[in-house]
DSSP file (Angstrom, degrees, kcal/mol; ACC not computed):
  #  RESIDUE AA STRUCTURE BP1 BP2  ACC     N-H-->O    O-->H-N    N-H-->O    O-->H-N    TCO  KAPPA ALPHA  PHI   PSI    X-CA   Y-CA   Z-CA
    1    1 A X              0   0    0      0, 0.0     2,-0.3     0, 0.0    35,-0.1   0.000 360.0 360.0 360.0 142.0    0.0    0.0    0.0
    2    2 A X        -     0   0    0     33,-0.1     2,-0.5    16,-0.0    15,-0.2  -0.999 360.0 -96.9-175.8 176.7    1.4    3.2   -0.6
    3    3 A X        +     0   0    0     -2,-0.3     2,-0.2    13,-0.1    13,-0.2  -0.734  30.2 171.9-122.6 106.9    1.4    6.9   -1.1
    4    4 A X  E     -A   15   0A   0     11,-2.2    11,-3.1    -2,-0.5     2,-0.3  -0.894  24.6-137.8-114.8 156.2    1.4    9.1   -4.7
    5    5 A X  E     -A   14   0A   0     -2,-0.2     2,-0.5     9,-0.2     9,-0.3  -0.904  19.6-173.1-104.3 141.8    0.9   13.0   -5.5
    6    6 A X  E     -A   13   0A   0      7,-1.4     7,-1.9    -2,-0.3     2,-0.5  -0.917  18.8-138.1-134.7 125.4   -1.1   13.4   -8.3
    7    7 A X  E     -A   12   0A   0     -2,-0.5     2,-0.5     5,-0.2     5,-0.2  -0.848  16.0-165.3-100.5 142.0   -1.3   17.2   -9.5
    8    8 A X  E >   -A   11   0A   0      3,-1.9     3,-1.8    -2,-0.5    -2,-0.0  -0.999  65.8 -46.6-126.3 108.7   -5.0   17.9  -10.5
    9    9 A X  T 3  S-     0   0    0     -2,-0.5    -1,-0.1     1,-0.3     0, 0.0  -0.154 125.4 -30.7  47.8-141.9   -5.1   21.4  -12.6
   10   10 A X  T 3  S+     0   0    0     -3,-0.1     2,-0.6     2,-0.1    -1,-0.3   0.252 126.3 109.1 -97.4   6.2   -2.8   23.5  -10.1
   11   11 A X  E <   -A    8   0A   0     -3,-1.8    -3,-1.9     2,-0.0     2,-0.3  -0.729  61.9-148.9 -92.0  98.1   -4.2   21.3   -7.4
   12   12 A X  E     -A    7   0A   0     -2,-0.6     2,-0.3    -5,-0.2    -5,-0.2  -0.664  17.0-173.2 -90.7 179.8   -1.9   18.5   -5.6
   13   13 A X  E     -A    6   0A   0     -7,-1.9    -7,-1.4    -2,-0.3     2,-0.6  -0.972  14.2-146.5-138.2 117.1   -3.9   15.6   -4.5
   14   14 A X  E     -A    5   0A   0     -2,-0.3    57,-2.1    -9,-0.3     2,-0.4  -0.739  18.1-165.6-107.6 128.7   -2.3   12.9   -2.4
   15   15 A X  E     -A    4   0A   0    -11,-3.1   -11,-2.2    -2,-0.6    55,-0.2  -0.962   4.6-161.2-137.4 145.3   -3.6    9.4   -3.0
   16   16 A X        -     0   0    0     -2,-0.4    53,-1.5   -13,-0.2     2,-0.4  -0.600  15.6-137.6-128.0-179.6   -3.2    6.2   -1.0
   17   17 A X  E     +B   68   0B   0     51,-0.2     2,-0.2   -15,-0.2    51,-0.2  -0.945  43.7 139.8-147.1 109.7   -3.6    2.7   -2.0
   18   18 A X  E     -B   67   0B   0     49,-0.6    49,-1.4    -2,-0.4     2,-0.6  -0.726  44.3-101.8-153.7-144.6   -5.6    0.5    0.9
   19   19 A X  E     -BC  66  32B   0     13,-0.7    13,-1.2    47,-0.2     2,-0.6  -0.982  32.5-113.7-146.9 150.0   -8.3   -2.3    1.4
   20   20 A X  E     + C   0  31B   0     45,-3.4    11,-0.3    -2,-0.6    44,-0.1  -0.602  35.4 168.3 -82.4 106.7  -11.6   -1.9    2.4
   21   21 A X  E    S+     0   0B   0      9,-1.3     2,-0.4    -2,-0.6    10,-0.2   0.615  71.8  35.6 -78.7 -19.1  -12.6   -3.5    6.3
   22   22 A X  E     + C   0  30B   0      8,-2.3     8,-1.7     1,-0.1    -1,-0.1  -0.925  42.8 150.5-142.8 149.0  -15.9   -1.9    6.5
   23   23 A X        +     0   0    0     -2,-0.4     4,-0.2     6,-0.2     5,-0.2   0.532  51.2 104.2-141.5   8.6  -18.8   -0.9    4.3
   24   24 A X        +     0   0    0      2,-0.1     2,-0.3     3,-0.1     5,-0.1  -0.076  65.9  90.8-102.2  15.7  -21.8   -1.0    6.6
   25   25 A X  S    S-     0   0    0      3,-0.5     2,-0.7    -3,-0.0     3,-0.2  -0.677  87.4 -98.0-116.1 151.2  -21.7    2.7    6.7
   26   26 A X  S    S-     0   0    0     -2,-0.3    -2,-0.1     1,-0.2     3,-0.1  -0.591 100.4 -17.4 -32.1  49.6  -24.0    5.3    3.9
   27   27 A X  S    S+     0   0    0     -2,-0.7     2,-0.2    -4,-0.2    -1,-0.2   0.658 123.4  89.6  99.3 -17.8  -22.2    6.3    1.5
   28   28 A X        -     0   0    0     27,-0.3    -3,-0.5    -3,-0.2     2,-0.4  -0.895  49.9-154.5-152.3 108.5  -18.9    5.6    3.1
   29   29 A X  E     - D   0  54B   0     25,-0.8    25,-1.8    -2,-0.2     2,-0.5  -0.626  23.2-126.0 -89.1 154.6  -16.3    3.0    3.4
   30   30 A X  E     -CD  22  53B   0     -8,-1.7    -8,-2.3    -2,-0.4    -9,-1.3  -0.939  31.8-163.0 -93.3 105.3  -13.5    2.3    6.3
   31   31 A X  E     -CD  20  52B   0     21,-2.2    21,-0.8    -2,-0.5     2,-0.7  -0.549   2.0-156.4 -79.4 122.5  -10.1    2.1    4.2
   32   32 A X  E     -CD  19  51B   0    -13,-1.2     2,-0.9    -2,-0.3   -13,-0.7  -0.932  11.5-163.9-104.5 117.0   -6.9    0.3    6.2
   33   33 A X        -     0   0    0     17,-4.3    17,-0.4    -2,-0.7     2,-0.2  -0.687   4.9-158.1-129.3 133.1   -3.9    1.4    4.8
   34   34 A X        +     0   0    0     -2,-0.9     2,-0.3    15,-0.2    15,-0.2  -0.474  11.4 177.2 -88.1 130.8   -0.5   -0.4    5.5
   35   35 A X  E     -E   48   0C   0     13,-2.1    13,-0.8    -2,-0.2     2,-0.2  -0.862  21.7-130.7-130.1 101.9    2.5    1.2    5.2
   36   36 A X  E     -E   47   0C   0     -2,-0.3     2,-0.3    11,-0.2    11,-0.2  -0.519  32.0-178.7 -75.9 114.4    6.5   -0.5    6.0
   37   37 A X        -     0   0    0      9,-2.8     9,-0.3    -2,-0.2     2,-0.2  -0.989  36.0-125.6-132.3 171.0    8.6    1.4    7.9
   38   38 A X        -     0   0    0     -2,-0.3     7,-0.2     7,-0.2     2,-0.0  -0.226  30.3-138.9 -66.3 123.0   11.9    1.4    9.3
   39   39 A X        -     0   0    0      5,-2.7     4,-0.3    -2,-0.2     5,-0.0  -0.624  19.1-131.5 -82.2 172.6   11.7    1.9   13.3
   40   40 A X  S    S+     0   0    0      3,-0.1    -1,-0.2     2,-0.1    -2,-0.0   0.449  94.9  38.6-117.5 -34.9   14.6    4.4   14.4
   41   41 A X  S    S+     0   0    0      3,-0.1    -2,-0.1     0, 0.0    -1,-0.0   0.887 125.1  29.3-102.6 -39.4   16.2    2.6   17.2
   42   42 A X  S    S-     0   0    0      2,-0.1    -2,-0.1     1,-0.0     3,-0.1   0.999  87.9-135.1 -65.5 -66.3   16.1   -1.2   16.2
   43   43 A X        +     0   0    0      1,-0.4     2,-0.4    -4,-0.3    -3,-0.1   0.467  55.2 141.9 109.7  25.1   16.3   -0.9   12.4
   44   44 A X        -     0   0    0     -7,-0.1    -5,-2.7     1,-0.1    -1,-0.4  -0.748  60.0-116.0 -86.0 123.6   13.5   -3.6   11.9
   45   45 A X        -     0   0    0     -2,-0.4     2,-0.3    -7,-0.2    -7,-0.2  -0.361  41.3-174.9 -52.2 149.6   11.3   -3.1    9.4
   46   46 A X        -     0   0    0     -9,-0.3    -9,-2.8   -11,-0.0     2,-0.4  -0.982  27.5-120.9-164.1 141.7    7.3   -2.6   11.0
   47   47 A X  E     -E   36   0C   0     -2,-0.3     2,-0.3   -11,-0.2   -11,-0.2  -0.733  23.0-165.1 -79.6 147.4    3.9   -2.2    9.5
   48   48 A X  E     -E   35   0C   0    -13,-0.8   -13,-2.1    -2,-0.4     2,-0.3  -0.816  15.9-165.2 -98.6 141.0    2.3    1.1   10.6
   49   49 A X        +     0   0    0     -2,-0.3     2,-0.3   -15,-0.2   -15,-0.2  -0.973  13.3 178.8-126.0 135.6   -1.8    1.0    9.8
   50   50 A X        -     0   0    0    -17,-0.4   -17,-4.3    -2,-0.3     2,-0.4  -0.984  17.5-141.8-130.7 149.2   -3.9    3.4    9.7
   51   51 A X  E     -D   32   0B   0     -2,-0.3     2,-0.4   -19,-0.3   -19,-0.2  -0.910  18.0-162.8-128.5 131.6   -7.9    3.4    8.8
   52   52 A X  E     -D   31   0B   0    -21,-0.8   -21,-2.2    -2,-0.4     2,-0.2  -0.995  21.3-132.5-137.2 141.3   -9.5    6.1    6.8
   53   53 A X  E     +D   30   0B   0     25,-0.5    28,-0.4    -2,-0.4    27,-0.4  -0.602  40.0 175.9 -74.4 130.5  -13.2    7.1    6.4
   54   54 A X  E     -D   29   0B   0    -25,-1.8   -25,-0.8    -2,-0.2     2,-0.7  -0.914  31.6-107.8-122.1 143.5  -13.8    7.6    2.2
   55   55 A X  B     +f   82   0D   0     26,-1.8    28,-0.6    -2,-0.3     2,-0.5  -0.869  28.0 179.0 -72.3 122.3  -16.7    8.3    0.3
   56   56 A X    >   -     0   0    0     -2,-0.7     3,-2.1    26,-0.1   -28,-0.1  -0.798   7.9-172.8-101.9  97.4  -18.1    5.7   -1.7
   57   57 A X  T 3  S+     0   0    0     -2,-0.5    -1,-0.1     1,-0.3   -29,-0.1   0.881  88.6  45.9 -51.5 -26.6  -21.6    7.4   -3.6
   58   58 A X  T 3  S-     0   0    0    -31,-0.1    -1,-0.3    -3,-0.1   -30,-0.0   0.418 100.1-130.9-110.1  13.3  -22.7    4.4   -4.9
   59   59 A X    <   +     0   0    0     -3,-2.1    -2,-0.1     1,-0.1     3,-0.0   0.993  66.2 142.7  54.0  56.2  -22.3    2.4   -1.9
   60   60 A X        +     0   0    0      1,-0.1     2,-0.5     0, 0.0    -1,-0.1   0.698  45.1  77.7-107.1 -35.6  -20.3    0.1   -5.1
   61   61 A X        -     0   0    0      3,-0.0     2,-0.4    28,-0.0     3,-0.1  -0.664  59.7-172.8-101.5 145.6  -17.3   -1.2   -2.9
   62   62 A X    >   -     0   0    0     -2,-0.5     3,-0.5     1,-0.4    28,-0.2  -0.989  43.5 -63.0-136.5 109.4  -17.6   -4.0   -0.4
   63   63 A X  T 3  S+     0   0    0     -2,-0.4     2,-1.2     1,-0.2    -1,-0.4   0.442 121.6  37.4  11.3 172.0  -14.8   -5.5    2.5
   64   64 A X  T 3  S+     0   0    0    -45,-0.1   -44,-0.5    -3,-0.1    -1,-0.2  -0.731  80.4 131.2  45.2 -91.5  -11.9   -6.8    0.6
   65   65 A X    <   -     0   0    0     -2,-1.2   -45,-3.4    -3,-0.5     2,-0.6   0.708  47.8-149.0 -21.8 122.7  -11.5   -4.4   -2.3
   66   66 A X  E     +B   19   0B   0     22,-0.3    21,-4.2   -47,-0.2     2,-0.4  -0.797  39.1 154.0 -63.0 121.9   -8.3   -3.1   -3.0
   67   67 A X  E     -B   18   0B   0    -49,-1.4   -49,-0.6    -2,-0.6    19,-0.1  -0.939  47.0-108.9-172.0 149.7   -9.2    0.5   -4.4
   68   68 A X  E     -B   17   0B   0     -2,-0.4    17,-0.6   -51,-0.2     2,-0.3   0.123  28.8-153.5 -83.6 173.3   -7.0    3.8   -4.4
   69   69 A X        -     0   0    0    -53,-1.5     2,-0.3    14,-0.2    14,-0.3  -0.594  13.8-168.8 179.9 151.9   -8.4    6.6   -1.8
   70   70 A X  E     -G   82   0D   0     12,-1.6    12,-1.8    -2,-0.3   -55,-0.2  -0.813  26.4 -99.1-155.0 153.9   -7.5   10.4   -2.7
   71   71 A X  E     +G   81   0D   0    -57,-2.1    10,-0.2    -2,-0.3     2,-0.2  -0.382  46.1 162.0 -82.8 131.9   -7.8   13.4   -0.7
   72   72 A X        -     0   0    0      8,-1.2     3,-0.1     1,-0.7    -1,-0.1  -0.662  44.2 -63.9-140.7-176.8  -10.7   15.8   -1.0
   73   73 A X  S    S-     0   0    0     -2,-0.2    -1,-0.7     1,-0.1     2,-0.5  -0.124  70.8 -81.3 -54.9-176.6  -12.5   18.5    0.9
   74   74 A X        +     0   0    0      6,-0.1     6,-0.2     1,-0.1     3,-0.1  -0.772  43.4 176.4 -65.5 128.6  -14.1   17.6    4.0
   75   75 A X  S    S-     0   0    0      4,-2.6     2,-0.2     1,-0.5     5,-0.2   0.266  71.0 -13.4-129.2   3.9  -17.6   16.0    3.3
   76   76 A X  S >  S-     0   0    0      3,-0.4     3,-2.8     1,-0.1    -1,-0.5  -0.751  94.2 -56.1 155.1 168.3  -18.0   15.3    7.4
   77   77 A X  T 3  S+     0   0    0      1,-0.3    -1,-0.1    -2,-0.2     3,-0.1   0.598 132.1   7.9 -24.2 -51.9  -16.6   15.1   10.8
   78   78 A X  T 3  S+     0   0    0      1,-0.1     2,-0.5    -3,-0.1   -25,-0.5   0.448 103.2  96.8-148.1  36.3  -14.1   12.7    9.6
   79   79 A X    <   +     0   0    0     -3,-2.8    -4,-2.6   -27,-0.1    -3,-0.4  -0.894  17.3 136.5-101.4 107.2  -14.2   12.3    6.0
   80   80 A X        +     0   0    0     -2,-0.5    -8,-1.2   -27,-0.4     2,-0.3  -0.139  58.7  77.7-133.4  40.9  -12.0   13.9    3.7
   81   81 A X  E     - G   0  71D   0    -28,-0.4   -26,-1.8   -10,-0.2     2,-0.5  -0.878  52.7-168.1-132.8 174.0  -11.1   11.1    1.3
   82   82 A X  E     -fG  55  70D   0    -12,-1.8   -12,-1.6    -2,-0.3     2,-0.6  -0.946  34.0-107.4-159.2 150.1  -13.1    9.5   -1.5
   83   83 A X        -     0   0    0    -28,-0.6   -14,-0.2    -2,-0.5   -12,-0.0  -0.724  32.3-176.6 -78.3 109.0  -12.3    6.4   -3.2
   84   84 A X        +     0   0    0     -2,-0.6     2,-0.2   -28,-0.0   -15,-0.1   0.675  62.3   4.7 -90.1 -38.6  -11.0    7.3   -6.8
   85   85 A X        -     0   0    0    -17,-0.6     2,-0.3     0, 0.0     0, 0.0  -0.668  56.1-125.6-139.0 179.0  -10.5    3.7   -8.1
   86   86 A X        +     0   0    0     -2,-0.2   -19,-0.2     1,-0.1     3,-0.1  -0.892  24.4 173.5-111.6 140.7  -10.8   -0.2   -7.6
   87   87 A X        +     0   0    0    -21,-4.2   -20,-0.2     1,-0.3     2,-0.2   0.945  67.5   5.2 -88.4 -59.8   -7.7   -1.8   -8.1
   88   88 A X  S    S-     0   0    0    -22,-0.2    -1,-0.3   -24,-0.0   -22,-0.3  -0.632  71.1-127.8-123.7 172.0   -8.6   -5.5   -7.1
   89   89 A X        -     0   0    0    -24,-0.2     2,-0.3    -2,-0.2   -25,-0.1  -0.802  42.1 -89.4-114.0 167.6  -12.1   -7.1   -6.2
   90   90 A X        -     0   0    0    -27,-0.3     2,-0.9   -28,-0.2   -26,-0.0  -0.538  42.0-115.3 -70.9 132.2  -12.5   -9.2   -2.8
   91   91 A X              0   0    0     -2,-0.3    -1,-0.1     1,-0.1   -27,-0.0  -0.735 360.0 360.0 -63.7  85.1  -11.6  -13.1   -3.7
   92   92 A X              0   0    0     -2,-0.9    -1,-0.1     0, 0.0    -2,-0.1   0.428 360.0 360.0 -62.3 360.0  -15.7  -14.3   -2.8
């Protein structure tokens, strides 16, 4: 999973790359996205995760989906991402 800038007209746009845990929401999916990095005192590689709220309009993406996230205005208290793509579908 992992992090591009996309410039949109004079506009950058950061978009991340995660997999969808939750969909039981309106309108909105729960995104995990996993990132490797190096910790600072061991030197061990370690996943960091973080879960972000997206809007999905068509309610179209479902647990499992890999699909691409990008950064938007705020659309509520703590969604300000919207899902841009699907990369892979959930293995049913």
């Amino acid at each position: 999973m992992s992090e591009t800038n996309v410039v949109v007209g004079s506009k950058l746009k950061r978009t991340l790359t995660g997999t969808v845990v939750s969909d039981k929401m309106d309108k909105t999916v729960t995104v995990l996205v996993e990132r490797k990095v190096k910790h600072p005192l061991l030197g061990k590689i370690v996943r960091v995760s973080k879960k972000y709220h997206a809007h999905d309009e068509a309610n179209e993406f479902h647990a499992g989906d890999m699909v691409q996230i990008e950064e938007c205005r705020p659309l509520a208290k703590t969604k300000s991402w919207r899902v841009s793509k699907l990369i892979e579908k959930a293995a049913a």
